[in-house]
KEVO-812473 format. One line per 10 residues: number of its first residue (from 0); their letters; for each residue x, y, z of N, C-alpha, C. Coordinates in nm, 3 decimals, always signed. Atoms other than C-alpha are relative to their C-alpha. Layout:
N
NUM> A> X/Y/Z/X/Y/Z/X/Y/Z  ... $
! end
This chain:
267
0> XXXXXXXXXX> +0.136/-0.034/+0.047/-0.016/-6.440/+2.695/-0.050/-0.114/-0.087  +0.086/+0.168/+0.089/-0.258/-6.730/+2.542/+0.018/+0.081/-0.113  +0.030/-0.041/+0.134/-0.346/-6.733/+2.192/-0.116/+0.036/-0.037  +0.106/-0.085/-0.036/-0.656/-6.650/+2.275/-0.003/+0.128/+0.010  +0.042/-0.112/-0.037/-0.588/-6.358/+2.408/+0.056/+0.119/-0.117  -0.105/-0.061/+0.095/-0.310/-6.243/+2.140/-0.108/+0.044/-0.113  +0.035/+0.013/+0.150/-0.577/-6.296/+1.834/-0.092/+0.134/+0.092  +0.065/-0.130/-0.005/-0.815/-6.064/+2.051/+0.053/+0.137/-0.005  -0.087/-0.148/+0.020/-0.555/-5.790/+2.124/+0.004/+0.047/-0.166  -0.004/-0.038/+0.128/-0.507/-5.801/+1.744/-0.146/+0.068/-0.035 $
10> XXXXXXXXXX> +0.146/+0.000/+0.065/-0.868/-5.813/+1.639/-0.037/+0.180/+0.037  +0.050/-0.106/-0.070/-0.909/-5.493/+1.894/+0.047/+0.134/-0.076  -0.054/-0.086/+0.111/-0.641/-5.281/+1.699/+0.007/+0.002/-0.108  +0.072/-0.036/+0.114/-0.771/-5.393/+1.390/-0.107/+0.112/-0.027  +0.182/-0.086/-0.034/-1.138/-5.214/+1.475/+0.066/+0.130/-0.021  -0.035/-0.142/-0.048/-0.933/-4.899/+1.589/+0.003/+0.093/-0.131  -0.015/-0.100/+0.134/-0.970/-4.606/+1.293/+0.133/+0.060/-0.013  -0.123/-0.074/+0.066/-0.687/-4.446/+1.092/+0.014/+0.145/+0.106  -0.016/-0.151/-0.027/-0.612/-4.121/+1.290/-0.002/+0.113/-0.070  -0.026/-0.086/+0.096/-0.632/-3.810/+1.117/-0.052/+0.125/+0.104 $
20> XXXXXXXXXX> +0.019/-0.148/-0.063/-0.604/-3.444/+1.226/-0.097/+0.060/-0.001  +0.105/-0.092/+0.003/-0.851/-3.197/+1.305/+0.010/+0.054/-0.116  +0.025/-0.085/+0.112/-0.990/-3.023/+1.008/+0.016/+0.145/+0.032  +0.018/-0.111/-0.041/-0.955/-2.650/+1.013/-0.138/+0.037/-0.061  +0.163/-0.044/-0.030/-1.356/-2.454/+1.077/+0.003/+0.042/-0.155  +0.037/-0.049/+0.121/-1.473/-2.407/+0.687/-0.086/+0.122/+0.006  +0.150/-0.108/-0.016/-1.780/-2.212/+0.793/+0.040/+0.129/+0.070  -0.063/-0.170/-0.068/-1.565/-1.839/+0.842/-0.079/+0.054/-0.075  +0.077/-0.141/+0.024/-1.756/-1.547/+0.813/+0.110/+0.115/-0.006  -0.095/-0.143/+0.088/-1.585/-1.235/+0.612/-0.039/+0.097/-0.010 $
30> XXXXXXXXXX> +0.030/-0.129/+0.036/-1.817/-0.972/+0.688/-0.078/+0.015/+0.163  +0.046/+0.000/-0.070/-1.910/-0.888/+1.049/-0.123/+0.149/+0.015  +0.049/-0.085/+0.035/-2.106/-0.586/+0.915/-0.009/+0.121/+0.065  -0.033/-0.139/-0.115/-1.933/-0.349/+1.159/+0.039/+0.096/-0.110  -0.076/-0.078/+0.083/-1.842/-0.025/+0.930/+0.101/+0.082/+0.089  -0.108/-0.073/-0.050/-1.562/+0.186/+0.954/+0.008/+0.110/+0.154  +0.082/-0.124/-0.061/-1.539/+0.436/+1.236/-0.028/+0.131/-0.063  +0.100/-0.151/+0.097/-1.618/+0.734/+0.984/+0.047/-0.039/-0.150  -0.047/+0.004/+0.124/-1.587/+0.803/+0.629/+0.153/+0.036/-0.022  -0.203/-0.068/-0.007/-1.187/+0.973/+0.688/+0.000/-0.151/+0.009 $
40> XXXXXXXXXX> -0.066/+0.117/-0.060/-1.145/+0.645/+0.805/-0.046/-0.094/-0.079  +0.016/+0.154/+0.096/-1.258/+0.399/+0.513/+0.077/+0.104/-0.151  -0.080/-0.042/+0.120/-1.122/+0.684/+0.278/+0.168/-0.030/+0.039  -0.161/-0.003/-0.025/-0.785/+0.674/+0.417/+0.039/-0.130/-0.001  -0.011/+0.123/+0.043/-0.808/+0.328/+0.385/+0.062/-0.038/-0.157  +0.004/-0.006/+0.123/-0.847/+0.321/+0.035/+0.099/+0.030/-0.078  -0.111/-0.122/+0.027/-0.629/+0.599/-0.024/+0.121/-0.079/+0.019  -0.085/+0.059/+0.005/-0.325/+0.326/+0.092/-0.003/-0.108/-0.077  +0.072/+0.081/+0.079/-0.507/+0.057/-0.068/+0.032/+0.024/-0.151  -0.011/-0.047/+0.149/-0.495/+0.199/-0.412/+0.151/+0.057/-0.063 $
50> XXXXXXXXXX> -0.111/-0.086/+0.049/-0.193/+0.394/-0.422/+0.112/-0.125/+0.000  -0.122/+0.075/-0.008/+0.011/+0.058/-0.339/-0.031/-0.115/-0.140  +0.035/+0.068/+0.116/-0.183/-0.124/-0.635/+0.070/+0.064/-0.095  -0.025/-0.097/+0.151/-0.129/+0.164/-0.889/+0.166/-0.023/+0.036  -0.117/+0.023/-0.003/+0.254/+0.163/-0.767/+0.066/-0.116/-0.062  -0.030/+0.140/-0.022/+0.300/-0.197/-0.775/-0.070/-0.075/-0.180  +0.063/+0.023/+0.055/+0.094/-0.198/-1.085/+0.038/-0.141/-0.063  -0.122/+0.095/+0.142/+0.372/-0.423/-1.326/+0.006/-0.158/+0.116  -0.011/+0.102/-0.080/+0.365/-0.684/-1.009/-0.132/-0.079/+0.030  +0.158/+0.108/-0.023/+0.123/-1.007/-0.963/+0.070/-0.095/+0.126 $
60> XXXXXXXXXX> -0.044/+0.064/-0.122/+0.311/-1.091/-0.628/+0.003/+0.023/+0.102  +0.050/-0.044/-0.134/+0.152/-0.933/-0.356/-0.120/-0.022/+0.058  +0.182/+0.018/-0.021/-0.177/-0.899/-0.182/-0.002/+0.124/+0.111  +0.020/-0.066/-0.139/-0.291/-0.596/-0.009/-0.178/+0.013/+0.038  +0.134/-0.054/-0.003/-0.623/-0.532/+0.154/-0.021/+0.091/+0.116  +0.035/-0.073/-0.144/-0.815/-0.354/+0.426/-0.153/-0.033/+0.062  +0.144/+0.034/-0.064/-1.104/-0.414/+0.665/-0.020/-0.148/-0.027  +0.036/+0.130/+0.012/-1.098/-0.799/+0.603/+0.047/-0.093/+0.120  -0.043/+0.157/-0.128/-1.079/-1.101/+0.857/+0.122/-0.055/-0.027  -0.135/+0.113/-0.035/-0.725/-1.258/+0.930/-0.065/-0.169/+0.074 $
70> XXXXXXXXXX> +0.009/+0.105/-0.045/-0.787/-1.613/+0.993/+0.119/-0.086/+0.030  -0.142/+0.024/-0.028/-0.488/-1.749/+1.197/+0.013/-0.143/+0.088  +0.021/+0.146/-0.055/-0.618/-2.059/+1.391/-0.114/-0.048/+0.018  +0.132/+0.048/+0.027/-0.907/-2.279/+1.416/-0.057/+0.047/+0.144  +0.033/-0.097/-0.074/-0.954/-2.114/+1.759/-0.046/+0.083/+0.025  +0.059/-0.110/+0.046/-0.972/-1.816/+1.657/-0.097/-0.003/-0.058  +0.105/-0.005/+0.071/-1.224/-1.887/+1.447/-0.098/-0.098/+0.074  +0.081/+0.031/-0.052/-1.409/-2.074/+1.661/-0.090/+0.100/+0.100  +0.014/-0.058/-0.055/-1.417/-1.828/+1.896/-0.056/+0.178/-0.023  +0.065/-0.133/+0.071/-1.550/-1.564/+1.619/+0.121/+0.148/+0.082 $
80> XXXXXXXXXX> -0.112/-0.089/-0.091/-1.217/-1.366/+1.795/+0.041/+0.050/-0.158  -0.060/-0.056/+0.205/-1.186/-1.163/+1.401/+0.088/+0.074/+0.047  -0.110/-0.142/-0.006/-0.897/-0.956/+1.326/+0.005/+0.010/-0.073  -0.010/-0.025/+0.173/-0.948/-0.711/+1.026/+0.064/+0.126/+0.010  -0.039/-0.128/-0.026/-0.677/-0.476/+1.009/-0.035/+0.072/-0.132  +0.010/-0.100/+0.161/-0.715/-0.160/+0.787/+0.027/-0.017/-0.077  -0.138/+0.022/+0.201/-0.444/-0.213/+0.551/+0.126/-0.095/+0.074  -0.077/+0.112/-0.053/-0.238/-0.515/+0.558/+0.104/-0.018/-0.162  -0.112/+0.018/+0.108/+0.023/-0.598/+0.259/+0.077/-0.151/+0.036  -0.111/+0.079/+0.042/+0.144/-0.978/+0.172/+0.095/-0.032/-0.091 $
90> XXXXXXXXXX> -0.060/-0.003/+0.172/+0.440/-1.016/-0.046/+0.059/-0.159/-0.036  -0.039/+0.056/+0.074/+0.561/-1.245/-0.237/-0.102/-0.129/-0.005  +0.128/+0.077/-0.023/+0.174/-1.431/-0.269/-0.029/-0.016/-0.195  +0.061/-0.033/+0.119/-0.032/-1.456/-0.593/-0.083/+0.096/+0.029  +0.080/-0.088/-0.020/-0.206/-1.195/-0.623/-0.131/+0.043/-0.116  +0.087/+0.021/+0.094/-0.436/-1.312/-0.906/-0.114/-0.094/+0.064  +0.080/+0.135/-0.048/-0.607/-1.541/-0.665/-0.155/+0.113/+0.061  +0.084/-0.086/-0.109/-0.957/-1.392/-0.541/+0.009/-0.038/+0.110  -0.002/+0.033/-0.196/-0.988/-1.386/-0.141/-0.156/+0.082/+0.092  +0.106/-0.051/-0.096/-1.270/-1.276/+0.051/+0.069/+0.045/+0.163 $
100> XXXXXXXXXX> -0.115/-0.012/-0.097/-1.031/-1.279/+0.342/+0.154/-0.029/+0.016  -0.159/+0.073/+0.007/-0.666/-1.404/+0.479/-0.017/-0.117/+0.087  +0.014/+0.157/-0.098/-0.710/-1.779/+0.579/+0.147/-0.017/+0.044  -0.134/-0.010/+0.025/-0.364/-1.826/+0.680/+0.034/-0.137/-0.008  -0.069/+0.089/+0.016/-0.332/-2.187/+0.684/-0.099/-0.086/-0.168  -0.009/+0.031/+0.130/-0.476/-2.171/+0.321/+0.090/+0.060/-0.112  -0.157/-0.039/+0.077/-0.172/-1.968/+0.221/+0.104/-0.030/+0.044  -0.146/+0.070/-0.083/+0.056/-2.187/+0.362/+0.117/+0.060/+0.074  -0.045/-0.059/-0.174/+0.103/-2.001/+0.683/+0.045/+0.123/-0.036  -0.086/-0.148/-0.008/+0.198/-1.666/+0.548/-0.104/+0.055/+0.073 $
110> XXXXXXXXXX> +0.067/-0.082/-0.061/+0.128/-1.373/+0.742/+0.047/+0.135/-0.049  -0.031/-0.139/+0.060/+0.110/-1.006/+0.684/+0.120/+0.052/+0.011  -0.149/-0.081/-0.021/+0.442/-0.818/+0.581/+0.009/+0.123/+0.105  +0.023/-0.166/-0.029/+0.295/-0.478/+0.688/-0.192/-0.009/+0.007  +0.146/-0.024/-0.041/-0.024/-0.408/+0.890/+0.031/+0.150/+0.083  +0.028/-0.185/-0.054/-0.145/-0.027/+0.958/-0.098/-0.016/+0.022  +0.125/-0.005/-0.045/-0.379/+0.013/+1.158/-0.079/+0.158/+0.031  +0.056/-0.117/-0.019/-0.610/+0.337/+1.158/-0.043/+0.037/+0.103  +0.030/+0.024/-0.157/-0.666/+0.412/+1.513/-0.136/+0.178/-0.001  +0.083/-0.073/-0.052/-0.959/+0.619/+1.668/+0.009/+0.024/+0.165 $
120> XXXXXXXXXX> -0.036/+0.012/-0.196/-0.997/+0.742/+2.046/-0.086/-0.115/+0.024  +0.039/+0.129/-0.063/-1.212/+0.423/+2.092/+0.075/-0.133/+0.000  -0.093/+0.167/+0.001/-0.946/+0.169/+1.967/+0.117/+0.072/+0.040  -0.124/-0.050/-0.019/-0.631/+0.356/+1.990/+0.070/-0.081/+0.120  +0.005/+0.110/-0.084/-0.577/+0.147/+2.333/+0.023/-0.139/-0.024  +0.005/+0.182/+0.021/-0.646/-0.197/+2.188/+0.111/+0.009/-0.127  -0.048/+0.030/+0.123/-0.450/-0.094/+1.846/+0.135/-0.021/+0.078  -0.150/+0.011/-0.068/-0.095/-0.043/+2.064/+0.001/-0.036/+0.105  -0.007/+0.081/-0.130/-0.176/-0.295/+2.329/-0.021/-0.138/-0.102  +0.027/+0.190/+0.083/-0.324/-0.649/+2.267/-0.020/-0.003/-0.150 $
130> XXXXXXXXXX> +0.038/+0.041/+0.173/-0.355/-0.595/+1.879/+0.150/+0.016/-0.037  -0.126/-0.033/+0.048/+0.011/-0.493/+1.854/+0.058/-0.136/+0.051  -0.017/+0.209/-0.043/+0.069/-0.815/+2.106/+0.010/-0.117/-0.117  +0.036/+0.082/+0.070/-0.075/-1.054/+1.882/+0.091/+0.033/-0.173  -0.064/-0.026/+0.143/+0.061/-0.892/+1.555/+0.156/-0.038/+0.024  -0.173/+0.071/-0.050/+0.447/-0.914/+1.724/+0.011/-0.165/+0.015  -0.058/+0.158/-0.021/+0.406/-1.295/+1.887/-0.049/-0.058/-0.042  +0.019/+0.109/+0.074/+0.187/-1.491/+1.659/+0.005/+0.040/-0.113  -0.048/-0.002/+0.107/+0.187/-1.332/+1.348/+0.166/+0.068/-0.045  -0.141/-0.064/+0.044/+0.523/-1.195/+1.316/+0.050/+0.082/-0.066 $
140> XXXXXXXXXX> -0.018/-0.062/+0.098/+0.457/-0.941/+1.120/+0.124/+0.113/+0.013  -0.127/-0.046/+0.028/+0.764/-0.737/+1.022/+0.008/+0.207/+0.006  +0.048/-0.154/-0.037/+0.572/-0.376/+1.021/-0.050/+0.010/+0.016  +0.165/-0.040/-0.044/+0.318/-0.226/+1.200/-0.002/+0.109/+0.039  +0.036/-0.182/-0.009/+0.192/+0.129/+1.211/-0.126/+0.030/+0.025  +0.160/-0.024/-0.001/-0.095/+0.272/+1.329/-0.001/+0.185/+0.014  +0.012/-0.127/+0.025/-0.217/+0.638/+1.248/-0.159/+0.027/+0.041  +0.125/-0.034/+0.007/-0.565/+0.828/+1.392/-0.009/+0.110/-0.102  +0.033/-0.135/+0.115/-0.678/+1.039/+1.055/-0.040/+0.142/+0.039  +0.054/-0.146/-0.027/-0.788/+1.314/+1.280/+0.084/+0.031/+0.114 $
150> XXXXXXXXXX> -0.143/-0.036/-0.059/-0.442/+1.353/+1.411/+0.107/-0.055/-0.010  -0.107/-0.015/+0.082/-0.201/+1.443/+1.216/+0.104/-0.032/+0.097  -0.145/+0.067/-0.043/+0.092/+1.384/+1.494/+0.003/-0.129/+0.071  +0.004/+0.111/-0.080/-0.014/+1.039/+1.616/+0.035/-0.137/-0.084  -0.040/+0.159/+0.081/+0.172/+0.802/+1.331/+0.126/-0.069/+0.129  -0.125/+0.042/-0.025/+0.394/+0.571/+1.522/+0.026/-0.137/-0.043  -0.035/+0.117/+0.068/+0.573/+0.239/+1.386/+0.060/-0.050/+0.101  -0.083/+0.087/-0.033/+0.774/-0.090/+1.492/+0.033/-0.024/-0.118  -0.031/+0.059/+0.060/+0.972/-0.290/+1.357/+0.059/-0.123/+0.017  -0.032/+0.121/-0.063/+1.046/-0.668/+1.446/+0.115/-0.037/-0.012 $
160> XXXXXXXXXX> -0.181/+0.038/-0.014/+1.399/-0.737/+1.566/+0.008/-0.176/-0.055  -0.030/+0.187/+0.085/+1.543/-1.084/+1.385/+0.086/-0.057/+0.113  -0.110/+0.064/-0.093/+1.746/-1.108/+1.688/-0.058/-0.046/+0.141  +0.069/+0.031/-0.134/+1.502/-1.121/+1.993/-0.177/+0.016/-0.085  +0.150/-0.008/+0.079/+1.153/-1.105/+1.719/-0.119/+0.089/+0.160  +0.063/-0.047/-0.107/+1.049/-0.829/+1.976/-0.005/+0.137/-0.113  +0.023/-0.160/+0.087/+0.908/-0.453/+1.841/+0.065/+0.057/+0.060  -0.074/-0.120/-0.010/+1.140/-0.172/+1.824/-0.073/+0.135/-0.038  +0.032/-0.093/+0.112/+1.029/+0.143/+1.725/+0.066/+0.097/-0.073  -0.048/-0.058/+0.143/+1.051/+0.323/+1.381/+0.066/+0.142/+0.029 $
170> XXXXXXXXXX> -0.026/-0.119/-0.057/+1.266/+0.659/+1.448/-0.036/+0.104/-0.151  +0.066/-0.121/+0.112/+1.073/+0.937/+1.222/+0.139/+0.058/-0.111  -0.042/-0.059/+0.040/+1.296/+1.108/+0.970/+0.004/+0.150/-0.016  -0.029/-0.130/-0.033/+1.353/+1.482/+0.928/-0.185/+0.060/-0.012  +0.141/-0.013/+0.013/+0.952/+1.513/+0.805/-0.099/-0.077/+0.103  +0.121/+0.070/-0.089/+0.834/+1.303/+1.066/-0.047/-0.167/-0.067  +0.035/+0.093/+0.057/+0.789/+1.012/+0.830/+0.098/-0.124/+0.082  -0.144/+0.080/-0.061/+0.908/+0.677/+0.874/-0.026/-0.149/-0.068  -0.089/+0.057/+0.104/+1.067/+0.413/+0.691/-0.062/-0.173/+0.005  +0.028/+0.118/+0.027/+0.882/+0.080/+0.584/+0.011/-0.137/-0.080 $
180> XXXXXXXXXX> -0.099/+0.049/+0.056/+1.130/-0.141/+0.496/-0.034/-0.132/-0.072  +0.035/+0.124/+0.062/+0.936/-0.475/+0.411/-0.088/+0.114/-0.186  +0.029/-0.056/+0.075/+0.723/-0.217/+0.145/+0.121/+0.082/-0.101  -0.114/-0.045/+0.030/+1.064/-0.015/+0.060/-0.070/+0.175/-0.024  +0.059/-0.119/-0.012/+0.866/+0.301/+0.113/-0.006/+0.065/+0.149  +0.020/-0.074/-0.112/+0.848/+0.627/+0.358/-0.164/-0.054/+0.002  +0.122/-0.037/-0.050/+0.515/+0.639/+0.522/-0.046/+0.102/+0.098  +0.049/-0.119/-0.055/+0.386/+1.003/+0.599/-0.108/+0.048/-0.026  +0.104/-0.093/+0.040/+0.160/+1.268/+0.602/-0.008/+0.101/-0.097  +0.022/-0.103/+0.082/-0.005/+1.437/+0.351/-0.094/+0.057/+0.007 $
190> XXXXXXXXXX> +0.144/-0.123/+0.003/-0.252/+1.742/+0.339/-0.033/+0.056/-0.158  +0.097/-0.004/+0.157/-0.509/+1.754/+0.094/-0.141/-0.065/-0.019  +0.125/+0.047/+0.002/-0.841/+1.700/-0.043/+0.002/-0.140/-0.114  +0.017/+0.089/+0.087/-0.972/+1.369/-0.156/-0.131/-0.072/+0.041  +0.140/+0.006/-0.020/-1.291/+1.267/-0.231/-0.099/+0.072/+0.067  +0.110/-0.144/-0.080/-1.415/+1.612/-0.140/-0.006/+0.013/+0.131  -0.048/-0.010/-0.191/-1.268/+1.551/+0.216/+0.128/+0.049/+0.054  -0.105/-0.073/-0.031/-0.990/+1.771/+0.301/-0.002/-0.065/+0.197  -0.038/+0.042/-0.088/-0.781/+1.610/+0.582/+0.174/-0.012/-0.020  -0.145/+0.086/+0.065/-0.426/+1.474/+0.642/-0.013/-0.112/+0.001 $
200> XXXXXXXXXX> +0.012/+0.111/+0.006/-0.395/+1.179/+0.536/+0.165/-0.063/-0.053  -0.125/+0.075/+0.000/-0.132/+0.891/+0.562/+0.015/-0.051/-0.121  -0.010/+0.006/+0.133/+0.035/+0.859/+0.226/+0.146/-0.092/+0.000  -0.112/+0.072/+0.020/+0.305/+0.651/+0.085/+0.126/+0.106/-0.101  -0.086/-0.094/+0.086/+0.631/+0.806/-0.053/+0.116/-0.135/-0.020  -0.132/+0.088/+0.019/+0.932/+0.640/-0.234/+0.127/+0.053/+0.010  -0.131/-0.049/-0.050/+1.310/+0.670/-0.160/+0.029/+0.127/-0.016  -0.015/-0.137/+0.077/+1.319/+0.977/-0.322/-0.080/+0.118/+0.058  +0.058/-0.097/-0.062/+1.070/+1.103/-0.128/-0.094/+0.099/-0.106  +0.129/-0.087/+0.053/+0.805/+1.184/-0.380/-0.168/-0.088/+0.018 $
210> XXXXXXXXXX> +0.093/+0.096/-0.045/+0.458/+1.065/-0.342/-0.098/-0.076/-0.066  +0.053/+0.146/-0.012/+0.325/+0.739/-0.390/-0.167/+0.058/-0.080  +0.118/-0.031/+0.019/+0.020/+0.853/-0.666/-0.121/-0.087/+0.022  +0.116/+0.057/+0.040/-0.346/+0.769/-0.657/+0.003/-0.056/-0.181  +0.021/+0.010/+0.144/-0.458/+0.629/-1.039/-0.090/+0.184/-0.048  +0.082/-0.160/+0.054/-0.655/+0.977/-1.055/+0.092/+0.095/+0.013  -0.102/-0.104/-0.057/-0.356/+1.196/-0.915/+0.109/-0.083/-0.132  -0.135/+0.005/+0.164/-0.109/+1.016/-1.224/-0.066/+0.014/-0.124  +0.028/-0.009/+0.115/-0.362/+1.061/-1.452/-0.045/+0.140/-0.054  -0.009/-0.144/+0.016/-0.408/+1.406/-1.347/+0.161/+0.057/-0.030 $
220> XXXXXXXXXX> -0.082/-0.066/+0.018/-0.059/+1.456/-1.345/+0.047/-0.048/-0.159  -0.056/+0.019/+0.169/+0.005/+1.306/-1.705/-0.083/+0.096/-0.092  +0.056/-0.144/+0.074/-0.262/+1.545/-1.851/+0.075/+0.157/+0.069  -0.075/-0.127/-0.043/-0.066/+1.841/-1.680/+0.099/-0.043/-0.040  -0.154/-0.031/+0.107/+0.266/+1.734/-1.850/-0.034/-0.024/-0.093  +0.002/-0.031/+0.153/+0.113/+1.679/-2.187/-0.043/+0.151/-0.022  -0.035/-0.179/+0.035/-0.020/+2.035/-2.118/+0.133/+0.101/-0.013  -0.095/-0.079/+0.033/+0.287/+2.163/-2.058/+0.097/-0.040/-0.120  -0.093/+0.055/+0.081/+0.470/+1.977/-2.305/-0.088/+0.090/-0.131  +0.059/-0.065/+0.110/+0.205/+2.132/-2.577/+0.020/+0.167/+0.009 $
230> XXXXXXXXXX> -0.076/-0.121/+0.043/+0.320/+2.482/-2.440/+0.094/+0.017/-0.029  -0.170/-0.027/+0.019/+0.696/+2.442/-2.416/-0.070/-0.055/-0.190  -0.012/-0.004/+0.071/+0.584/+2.325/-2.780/-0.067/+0.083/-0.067  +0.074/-0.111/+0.056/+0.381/+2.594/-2.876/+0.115/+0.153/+0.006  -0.097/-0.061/-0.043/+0.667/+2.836/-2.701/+0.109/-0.021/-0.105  -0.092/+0.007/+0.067/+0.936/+2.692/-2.901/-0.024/+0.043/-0.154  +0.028/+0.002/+0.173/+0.734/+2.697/-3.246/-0.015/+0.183/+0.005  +0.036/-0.125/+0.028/+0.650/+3.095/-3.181/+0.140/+0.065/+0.034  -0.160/-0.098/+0.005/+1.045/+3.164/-3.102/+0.061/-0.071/-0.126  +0.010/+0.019/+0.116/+1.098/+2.983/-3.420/-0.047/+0.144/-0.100 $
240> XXXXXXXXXX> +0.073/-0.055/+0.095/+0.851/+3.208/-3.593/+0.087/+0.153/-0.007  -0.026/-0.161/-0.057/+1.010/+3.557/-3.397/+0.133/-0.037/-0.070  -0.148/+0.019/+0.071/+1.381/+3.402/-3.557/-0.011/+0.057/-0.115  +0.012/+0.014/+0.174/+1.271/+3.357/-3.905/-0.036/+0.176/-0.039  +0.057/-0.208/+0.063/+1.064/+3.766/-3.839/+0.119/+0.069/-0.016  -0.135/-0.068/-0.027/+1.390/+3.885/-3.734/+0.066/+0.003/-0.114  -0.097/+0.011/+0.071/+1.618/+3.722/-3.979/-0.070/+0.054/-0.173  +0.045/-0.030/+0.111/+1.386/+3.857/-4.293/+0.002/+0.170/+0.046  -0.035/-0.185/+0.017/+1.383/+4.201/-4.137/+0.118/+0.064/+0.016  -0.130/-0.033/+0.043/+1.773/+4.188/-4.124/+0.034/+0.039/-0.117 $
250> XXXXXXXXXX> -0.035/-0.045/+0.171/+1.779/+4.120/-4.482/-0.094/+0.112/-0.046  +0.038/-0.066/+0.058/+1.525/+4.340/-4.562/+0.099/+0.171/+0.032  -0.046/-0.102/-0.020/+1.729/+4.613/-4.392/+0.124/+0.025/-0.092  -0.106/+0.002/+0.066/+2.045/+4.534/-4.561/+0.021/+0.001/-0.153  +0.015/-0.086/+0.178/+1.874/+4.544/-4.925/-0.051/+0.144/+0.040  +0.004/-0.162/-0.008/+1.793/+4.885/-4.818/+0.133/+0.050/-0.037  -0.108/-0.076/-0.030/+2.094/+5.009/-4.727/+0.064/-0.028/-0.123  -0.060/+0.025/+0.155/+2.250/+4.825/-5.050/-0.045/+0.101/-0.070  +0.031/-0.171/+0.075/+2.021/+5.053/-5.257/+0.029/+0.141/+0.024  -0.054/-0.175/-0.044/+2.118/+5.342/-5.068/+0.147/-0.006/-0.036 $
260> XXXXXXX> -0.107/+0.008/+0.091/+2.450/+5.247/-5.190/+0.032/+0.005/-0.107  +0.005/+0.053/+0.150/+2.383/+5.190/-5.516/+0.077/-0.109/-0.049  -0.065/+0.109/+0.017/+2.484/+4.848/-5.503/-0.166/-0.119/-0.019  +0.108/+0.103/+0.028/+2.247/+4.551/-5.640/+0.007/-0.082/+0.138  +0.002/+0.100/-0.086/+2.131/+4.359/-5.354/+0.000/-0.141/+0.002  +0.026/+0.202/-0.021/+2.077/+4.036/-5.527/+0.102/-0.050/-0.032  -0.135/+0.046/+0.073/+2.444/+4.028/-5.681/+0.073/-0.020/+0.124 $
! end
């Protein structure tokens, strides 16, 4: 090759720019302004939502939400292809950080521990088909449950094998519940009213198998044990009082009877 031609080859891959990777799409949208399919269904949201905060209270190393956009590739987001599950749970995150959504390659690739999805007869289909798909082979998530609020026997779970990262499913316990091992909690049904909506609704329970309060349900139940604690202490102070009646109308009986003896009672 001349020297001619050498200085141009150079000159040519001088010109050439630095390479650098695609940027991931900044311009995500976090609110497609679809609402829930009913009110059961943004309360029962909530209702997991809250109860895993108030639990978790003493901890700043999680993140749970519901109804928000997963952002998992620039694809996806090109393709406005959203995925906002109900209730999702990451652990070991900050959880002091605000979020509008879950970018995932601005939390350095984590993905959800535990996604529940609230199913209706219009999704129910897509929740345990292609949404369960996608949750098993790209995000990997470790639990996934999906429950319709307006039927009570339709909870069912996985759980992602470490050995073939394929879903198994969760086998119920004696209540039907069943066991969400990245959370360390049952997840069952409970019947009851909340927010003036009597339904069953999917509740969290701990090993023990008691349940997983709301902040209004522990703060109802701490005013019902200071009530009772003010009767058992009201109780105790009036068998006190019935001791002391007793033990003065012993003695008073026994200075009787002294005088009927003719014996001094105070000697």
């Amino acid at each position: 090759m001349s020297v001619e031609a050498t200085s141009q080859t150079q000159l040519s891959a001088a010109e050439v720019p630095e390479w650098e990777p695609p940027m991931p799409p900044t311009d995500l949208i976090f609110d497609d302004g679809e609402p829930l399919e009913s009110n059961r269904h943004r309360i029962a949201m909530n209702v997991l939502i809250r109860s895993l905060e108030s639990a978790w209270s003493h901890r700043t190393d999680f993140f749970t939400g519901g109804n928000m956009f997963i952002y998992y590739s620039s694809a996806q987001a090109r393709n406005r292809d959203f995925r906002g599950p109900d209730f999702f749970a990451v652990l070991d995150v900050d959880s002091t950080t605000s979020r509008q959504g879950w970018v995932v390659w601005e939390e350095n690739g984590r993905y959800p521990d535990v996604i529940i999805e609230l199913m209706s007869q219009s999704t129910a289909q897509n929740d345990i088909g292609p949404k369960r798909d996608i949750y098993e082979r790209i995000f990997r998530t470790p639990d996934y449950l999906v429950y319709d609020p307006f039927n009570p026997d339709s909870l069912q779970g996985w759980r992602l094998s470490q050995d073939n990262f394929r879903y198994h499913p969760l086998e119920p316990n004696d209540r039907g519940w069943l066991w969400c091992q990245s959370l360390g909690f049952w997840v069952g049904t409970w019947e009851g009213t909340i927010q003036r909506e009597t339904a069953v609704w999917l509740r969290f329970y701990d090993r023990d198998r008691n349940l997983v309060l709301l902040p209004e349900e522990a703060a109802q139940q701490q005013v019902e044990q200071e009530r009772l604690r003010a009767e058992q202490e009201q109780q105790r102070a009036e068998q006190e009082r019935q001791r002391a009646e007793q033990e003065r109308l012993r003695a008073e009986r026994l200075a009787a009877r002294l005088r009927e003896l003719g014996e001094d009672p105070d000697r």
